[in-house]
Backbone as CSV, one residue per row, in Angstrom:
resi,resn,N_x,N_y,N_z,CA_x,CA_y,CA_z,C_x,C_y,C_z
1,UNK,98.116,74.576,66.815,97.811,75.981,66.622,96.345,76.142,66.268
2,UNK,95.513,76.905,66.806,94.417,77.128,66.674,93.841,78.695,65.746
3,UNK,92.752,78.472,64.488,92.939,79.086,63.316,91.559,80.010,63.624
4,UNK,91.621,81.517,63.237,90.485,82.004,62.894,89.744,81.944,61.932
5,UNK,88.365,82.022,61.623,87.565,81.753,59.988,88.770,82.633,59.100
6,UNK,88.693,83.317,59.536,89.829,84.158,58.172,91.209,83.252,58.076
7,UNK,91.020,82.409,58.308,92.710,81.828,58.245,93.880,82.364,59.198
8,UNK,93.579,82.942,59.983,94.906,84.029,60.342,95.110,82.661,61.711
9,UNK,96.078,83.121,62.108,97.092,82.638,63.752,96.249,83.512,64.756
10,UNK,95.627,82.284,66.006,95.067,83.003,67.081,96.362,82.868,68.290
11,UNK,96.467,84.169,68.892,97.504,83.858,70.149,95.902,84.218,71.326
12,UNK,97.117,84.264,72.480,96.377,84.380,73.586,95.918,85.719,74.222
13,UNK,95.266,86.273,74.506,94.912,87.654,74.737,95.627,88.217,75.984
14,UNK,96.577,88.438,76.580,96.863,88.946,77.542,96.156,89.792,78.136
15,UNK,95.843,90.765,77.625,95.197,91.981,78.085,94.169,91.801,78.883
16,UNK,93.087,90.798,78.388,92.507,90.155,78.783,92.025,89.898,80.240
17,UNK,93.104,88.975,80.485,93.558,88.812,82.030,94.055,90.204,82.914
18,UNK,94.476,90.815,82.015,94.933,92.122,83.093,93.525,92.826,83.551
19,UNK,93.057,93.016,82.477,91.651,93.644,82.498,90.341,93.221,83.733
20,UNK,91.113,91.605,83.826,90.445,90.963,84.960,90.665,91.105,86.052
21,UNK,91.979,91.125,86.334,92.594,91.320,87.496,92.534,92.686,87.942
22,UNK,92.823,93.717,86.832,92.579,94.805,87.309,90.940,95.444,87.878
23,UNK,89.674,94.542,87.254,88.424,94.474,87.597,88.157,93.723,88.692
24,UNK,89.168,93.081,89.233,88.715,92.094,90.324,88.296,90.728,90.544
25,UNK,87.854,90.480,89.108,87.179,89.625,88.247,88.551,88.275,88.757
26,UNK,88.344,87.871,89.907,89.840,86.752,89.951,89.130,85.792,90.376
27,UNK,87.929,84.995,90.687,87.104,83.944,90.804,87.519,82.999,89.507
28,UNK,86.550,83.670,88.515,86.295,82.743,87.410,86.164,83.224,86.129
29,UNK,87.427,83.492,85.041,87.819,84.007,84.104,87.857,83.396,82.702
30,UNK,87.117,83.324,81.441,87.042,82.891,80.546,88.585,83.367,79.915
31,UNK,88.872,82.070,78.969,90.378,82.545,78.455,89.869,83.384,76.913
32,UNK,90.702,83.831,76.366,90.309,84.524,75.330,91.737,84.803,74.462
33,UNK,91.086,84.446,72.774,92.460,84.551,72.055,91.769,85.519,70.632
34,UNK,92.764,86.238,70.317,92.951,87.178,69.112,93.822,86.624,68.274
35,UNK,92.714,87.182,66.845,93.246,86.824,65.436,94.345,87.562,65.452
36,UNK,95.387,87.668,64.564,96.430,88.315,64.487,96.426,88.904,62.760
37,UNK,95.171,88.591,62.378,95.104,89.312,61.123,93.835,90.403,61.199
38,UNK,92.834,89.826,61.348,91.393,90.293,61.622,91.195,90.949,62.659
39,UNK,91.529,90.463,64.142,91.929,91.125,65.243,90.135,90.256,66.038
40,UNK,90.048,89.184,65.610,88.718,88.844,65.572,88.622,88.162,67.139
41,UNK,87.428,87.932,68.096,87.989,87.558,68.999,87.569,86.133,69.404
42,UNK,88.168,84.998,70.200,87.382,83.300,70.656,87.302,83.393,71.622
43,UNK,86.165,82.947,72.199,86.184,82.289,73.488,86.057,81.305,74.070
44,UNK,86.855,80.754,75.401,86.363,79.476,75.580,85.345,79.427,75.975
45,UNK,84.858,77.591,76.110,83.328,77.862,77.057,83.431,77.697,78.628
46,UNK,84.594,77.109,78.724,85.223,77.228,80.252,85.693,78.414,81.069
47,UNK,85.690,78.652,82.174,86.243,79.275,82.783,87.003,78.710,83.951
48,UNK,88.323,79.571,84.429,89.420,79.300,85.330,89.524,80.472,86.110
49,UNK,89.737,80.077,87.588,90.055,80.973,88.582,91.819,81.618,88.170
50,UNK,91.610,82.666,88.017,92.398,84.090,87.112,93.958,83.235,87.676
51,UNK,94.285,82.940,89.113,95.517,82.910,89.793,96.049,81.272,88.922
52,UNK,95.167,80.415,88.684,95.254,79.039,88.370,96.081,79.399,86.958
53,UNK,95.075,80.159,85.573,95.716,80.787,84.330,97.041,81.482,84.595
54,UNK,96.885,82.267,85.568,98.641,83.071,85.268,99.623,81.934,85.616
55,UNK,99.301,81.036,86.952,100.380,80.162,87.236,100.493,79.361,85.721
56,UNK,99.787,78.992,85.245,99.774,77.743,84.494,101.119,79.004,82.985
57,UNK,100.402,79.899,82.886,101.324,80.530,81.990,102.538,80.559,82.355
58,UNK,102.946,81.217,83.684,104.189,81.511,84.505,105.343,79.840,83.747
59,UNK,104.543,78.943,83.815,104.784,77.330,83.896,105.613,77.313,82.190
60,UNK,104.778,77.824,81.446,104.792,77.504,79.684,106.031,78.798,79.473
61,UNK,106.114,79.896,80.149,106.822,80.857,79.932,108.272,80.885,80.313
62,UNK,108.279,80.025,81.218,109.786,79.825,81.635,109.939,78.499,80.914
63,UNK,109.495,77.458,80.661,109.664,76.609,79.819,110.550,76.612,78.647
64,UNK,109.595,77.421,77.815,109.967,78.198,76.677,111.547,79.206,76.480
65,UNK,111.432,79.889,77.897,112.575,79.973,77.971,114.020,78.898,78.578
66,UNK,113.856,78.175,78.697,114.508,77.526,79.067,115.436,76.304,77.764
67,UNK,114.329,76.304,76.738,114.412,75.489,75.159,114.917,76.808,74.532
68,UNK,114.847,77.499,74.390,115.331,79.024,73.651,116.908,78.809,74.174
């Protein structure tokens, strides 16, 4: 689990990606995660072609459901 300076739980930004996709922006997309206390924001220093990130989520999301 990865921590903000404030201590809080970072998840993954969804919105994020929509924001990309909905901009067009589907080349090469930095991932991005929010504090869940602070609302503070990280970034990586990498970037991923937008379709590569959703598959790879699609992957962790049915997973997850699948252990649930």
């Amino acid at each position: 689990m990865m921590k903000c300076q404030c201590g809080g739980l970072l998840r993954f930004d969804l919105q994020h990606l929509q924001d990309a996709g909905r901009l067009g922006l589907r080349d090469q997309v930095s991932l991005l995660w929010k504090c869940m206390v602070c609302g503070r924001s990280r970034k990586s220093d990498e970037s991923y072609p937008l379709s590569q990130v959703v598959a790879s989520l699609d992957q962790l999301t049915l997973a997850d459901r699948s252990q649930g």
